[in-house]
Structure formats: C-alpha cells, structure tokens
LORO-215497 format. One line per 3 residues: for each residue x, y, z of N, C-alpha, C. Coordinates in steps of 0.001 Angstrom, whole numbers, plus 500000, padded with zeros to 6 digits. Example, Ala and Ser with C-alpha at 12.3 -4.5 7.8 and 13.67 -1.06 7.14 Angstrom:
BEGIN
513190,494310,507800,512300,495500,507800,513200,496700,507800 ~ 512850,497750,507080,513670,498940,507140,512900,500030,507870 .
END
This chain:
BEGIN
500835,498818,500000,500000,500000,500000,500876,501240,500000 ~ 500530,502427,499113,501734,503135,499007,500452,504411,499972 ~ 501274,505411,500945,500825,506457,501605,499703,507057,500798 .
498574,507484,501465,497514,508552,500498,498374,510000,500965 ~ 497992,510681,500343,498457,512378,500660,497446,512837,501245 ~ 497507,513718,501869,496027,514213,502588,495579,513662,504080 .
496413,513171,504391,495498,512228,505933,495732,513167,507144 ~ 494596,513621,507697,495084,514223,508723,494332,513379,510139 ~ 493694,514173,510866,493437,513716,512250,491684,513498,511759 .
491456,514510,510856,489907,514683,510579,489583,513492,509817 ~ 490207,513315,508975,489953,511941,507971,489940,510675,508851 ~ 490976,510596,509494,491254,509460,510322,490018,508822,511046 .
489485,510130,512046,488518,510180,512805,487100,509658,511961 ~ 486925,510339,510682,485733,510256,509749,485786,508597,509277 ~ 486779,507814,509129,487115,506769,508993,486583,505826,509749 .
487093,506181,510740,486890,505833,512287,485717,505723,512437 ~ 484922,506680,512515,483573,506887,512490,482379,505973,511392 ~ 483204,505514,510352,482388,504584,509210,482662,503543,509839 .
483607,503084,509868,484111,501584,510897,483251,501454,511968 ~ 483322,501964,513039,482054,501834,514359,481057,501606,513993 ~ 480371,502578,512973,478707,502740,512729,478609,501006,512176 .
479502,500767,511317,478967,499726,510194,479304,498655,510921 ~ 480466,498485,511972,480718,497335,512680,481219,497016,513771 ~ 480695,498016,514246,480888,498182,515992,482166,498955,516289 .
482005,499669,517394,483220,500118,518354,484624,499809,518510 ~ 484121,498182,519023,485639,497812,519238,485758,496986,517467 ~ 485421,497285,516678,486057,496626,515343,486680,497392,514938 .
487120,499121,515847,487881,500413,515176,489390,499768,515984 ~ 490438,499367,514630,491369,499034,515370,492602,500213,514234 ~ 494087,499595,514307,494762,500626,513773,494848,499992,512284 .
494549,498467,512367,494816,497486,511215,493635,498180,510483 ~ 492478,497758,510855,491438,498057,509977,491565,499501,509329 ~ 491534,500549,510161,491480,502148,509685,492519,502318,508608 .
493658,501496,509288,494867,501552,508070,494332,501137,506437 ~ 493941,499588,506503,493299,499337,505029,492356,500403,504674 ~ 491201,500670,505583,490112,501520,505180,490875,503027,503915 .
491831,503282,504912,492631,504815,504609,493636,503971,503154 ~ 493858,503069,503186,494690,502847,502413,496047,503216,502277 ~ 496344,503490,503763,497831,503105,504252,498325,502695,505376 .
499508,502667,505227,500451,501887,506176,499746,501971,507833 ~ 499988,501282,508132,499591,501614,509738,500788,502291,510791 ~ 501593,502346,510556,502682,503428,511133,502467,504840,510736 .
501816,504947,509386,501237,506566,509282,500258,507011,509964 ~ 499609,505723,511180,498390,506763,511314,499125,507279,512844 ~ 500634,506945,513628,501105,507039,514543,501508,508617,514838 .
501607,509157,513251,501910,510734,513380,500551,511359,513570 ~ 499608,510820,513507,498339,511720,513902,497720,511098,515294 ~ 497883,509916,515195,497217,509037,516837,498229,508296,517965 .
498220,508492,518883,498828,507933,520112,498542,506749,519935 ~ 498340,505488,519203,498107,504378,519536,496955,503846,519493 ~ 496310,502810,519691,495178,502286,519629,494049,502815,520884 .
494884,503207,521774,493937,503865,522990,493517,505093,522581 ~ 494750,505763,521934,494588,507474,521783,493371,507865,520668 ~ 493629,506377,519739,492275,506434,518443,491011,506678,519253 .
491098,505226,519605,489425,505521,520504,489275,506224,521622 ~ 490061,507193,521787,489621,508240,523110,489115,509474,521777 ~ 490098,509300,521101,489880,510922,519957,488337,510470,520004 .
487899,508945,519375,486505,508670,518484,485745,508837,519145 ~ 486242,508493,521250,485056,509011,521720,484190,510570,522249 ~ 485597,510717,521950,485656,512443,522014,484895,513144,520788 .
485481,512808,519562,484766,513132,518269,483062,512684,518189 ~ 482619,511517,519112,481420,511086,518745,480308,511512,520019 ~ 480762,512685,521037,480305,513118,521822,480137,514640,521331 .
480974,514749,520620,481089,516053,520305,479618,516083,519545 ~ 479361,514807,518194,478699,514643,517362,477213,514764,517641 ~ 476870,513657,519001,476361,513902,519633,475220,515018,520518 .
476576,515988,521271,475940,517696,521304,475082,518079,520450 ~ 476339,518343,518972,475835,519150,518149,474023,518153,517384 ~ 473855,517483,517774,472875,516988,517149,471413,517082,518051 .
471839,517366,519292,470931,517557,520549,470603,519364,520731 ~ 471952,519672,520350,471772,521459,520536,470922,521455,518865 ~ 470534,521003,518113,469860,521497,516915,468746,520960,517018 .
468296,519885,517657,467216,519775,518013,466263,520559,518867 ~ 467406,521011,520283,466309,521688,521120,466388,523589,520820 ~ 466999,523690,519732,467085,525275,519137,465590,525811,519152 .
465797,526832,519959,464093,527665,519599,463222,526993,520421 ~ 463701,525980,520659,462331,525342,522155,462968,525544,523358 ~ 461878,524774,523900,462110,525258,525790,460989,524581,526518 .
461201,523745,527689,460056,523239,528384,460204,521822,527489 ~ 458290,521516,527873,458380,519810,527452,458539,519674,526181 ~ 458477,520855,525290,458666,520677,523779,460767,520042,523838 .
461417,520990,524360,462399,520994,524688,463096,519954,525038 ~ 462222,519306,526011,462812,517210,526436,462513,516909,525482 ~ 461284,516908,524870,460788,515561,523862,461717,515550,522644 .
462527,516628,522391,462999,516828,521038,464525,516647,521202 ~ 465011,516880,522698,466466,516194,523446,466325,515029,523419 ~ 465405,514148,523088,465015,512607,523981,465052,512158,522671 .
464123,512665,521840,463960,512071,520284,465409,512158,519204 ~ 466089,513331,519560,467497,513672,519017,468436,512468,519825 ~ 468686,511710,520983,469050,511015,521361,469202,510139,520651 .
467653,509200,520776,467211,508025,520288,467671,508115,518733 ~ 467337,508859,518558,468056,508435,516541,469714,509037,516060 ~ 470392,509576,516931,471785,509456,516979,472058,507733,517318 .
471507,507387,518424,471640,505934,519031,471655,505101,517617 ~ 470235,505152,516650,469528,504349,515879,470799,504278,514467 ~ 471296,505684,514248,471471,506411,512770,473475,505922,513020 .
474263,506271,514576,475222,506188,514173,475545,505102,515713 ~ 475140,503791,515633,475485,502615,516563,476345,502590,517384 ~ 477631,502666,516539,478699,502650,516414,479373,503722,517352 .
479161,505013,516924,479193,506082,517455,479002,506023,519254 ~ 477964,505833,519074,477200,505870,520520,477523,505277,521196 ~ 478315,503736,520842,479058,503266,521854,480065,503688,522223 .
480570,504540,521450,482090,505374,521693,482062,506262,522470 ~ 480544,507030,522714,480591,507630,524027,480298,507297,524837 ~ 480412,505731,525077,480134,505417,526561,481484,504611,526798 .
482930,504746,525883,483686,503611,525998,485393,503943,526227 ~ 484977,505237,526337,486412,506122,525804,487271,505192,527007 ~ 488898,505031,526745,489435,503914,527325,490097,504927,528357 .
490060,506173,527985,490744,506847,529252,489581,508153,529382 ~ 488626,508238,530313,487494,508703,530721,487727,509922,531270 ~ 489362,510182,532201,489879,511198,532431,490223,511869,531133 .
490382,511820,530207,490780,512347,529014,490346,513917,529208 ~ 491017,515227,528760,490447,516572,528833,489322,516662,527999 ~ 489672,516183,526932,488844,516796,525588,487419,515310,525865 .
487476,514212,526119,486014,513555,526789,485533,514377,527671 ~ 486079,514632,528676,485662,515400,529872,484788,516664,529307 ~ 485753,517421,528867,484834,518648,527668,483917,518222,527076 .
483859,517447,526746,482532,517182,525540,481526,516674,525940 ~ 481817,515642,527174,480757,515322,528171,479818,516268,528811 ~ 480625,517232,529184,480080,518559,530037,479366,519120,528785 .
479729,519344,528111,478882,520287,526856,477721,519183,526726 ~ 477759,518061,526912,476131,517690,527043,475185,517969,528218 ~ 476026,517943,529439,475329,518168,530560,475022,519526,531042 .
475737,520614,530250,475136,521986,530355,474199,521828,529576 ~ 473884,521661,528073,473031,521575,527554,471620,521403,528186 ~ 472000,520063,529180,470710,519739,529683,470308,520286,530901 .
471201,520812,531169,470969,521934,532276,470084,522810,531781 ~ 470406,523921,530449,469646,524732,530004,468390,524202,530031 ~ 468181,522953,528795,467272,522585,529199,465865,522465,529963 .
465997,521888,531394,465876,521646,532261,465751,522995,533157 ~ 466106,524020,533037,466209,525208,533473,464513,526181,533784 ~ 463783,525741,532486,462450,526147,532653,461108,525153,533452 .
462492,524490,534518,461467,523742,535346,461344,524326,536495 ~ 462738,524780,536799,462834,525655,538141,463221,524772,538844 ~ 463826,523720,539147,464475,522645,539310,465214,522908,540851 .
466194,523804,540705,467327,523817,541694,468279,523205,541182 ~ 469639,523918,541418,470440,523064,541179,470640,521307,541340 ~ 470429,520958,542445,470647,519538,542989,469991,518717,542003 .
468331,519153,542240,467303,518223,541302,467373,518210,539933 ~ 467793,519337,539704,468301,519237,538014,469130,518003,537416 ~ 470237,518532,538195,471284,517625,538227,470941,515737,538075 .
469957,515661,539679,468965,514424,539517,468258,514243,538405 ~ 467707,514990,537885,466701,514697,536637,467764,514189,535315 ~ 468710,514848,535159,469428,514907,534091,470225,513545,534128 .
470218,513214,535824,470797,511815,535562,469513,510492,535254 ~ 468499,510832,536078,467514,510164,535223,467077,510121,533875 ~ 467081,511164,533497,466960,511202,531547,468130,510289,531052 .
469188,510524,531387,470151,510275,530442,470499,508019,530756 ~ 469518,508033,531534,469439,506500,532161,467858,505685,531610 ~ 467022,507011,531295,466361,506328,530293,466404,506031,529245 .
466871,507359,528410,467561,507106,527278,468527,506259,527115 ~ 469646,505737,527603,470567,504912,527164,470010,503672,527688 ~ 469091,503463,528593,468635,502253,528731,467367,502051,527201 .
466978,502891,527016,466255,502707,526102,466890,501953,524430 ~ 467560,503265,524621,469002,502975,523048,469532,501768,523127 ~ 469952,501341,524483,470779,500004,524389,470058,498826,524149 .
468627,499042,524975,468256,497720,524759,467111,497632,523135 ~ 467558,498479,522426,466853,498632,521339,468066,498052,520506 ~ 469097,498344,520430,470254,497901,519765,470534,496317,520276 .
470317,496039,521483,470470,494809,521645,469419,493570,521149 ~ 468513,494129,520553,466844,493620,520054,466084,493114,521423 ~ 466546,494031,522024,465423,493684,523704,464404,494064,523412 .
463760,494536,522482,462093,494696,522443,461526,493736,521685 ~ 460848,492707,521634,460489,491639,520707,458820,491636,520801 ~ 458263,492477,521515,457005,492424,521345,456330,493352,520456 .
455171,492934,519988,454786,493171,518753,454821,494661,518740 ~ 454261,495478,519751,453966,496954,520334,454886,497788,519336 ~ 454629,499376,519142,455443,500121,518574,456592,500522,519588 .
457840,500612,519080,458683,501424,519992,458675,502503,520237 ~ 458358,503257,519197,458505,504624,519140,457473,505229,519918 ~ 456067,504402,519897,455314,504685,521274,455417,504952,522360 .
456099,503220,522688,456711,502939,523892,457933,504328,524641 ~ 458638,504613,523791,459928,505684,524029,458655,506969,524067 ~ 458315,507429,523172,457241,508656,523853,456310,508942,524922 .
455664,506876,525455,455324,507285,526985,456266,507232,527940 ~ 457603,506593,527661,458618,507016,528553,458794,508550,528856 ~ 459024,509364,527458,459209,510532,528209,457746,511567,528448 .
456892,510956,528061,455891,511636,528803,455738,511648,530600 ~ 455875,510177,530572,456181,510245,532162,457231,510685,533168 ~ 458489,510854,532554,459415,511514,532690,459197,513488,532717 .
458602,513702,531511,458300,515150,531882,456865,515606,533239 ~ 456250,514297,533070,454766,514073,534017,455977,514276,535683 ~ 456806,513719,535650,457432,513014,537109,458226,514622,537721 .
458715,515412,536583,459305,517140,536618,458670,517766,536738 ~ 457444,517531,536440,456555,518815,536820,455401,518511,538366 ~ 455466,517314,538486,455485,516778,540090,456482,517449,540786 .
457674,517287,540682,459046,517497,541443,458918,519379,541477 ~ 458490,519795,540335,459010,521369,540318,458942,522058,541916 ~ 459856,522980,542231,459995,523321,543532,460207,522932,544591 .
460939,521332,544662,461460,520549,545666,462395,520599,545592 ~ 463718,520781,546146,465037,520769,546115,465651,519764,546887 ~ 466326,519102,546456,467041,518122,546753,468521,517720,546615 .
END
C-alpha cells in the first residue's frame, strides 16, 4: 500500500467513524482504519497515540457529534417541547450512528480533557434545558441523571433487540418521556 496524501486527524477520525457505525466500536482498530485509509499503519502514529489514543479521539469526536445533534434539536424550544425533542434527538443518533454511541460510553481513558469537555457540553446543555422547570440546582442535576438513564437504557436495549414484542417502539419511548416530563413537573419546587 503506498501512503495517500492528505490524511490528517479529521479523515482518520471520519474513517473511524464509518468503521464503528457499520461494525461496531471495538472493530475500530489501527489494522482496519489503516486498510480503510489505504495506508500503512505506522502513518496513522503521526496523527494518533496508539490504539487507545484512536478511541479516546473517536470518543471524544462522537460526543462532540452527539451535542451538536441535541443542541439542533432543542434550538428555539424550551420546556416539554424541549425534552421531547432532546430525547427524540438522542434516540436516533443511538439508531442512525450505533457505532458512534458506543464510543461515548467507551472512551478507554474517561479522564481524558477533551472527553471530559465534551461530556460537560452535554450536561450543560441539559441543564439549560431543564432550566424552565425551576428545578434547583441539585434536582436538576437528579433529573438529568435520570433522563440520560432512560435514554441509554432505552438505546441500548433497542440495539440489543430487547424489544420483541409486537407493540410500537417509538410509542413505547414517547410514553417514557411523557412520564418523565409528568414526574418534573410533580418534582418542580422541591430541592434536593
């Protein structure tokens, strides 16, 4: 395989990113990305730390992806319009990039700066969010860890084919967060 010209950190990553979606997480190795890119696997050492440093970038890159797909959803809303469209932007990042989504739950070094950053840029998000409940700090905080435990319980066991009954899902996931926004507006003005 003779070097491509052009490879930087962005390509790599975008690579990276086709590999996960189409065949899981851990199938992003330095062998594979190398054929994918169509070179050597010592070239991808000037842009990546190694096989750890790949999948910390991918999980970093696929959190980032993430955000930006949650901040365009809840643009211009606010309130329960605001969850349902954070919750629904979730679920089809989960559906659309598999792969992805496991990368933000897998990064191999979790202390990482730039995970850490990108993590938080989801959890302010949902702070804002969450903000036109009147919440309090604490309960916010609580809520946001409950959302983000329905949703990934939801995503995962949809990816795992844990739903086998005949029922719609997409139902099913909309009375989840109906009851979820039903359970916040119970809570509003309790601090905890």
């Amino acid at each position: 395989m003779s070097p491509r010209v052009g490879i930087t950190i962005e390509t790599i990553l975008q690579a990276a990113a086709e590999i996960a979606d189409q065949d899981g997480f851990h199938s992003v190795s330095l062998a594979t990305l190398s054929k994918k890119l169509n070179i050597r696997t010592p070239s991808i050492y000037n842009h990546i730390n190694g096989l750890d440093g790949l999948r910390t970038r991918l999980a970093s890159f696929s959190i980032m992806k993430l955000h930006a797909s949650l901040t365009l959803a809840v643009t211009g809303r606010s309130g329960d319009e605001a969850v349902f469209e954070l919750a629904k932007s979730y679920l089809l990042f989960a559906r659309t990039h598999p792969g992805l989504y496991e990368a933000t739950l897998m990064a191999p070094n979790p202390d990482d700066e730039d995970v850490i950053k990108a993590g938080e840029s989801i959890v302010d998000l949902c702070v804002r969010v969450l903000r036109a409940y009147e919440l309090g700090e604490a309960a916010t905080l609580h809520a946001i860890r409950g959302l983000r435990s329905l949703l990934h319980g939801f995503a995962s066991l949809e990816q795992k084919q844990g739903f086998q009954l005949s029922l719609d899902k997409d139902r099913s996931f909309e009375l989840l967060i109906e009851n979820f926004v039903h359970g916040i507006h119970l809570y509003k003005g309790k601090e905890n």
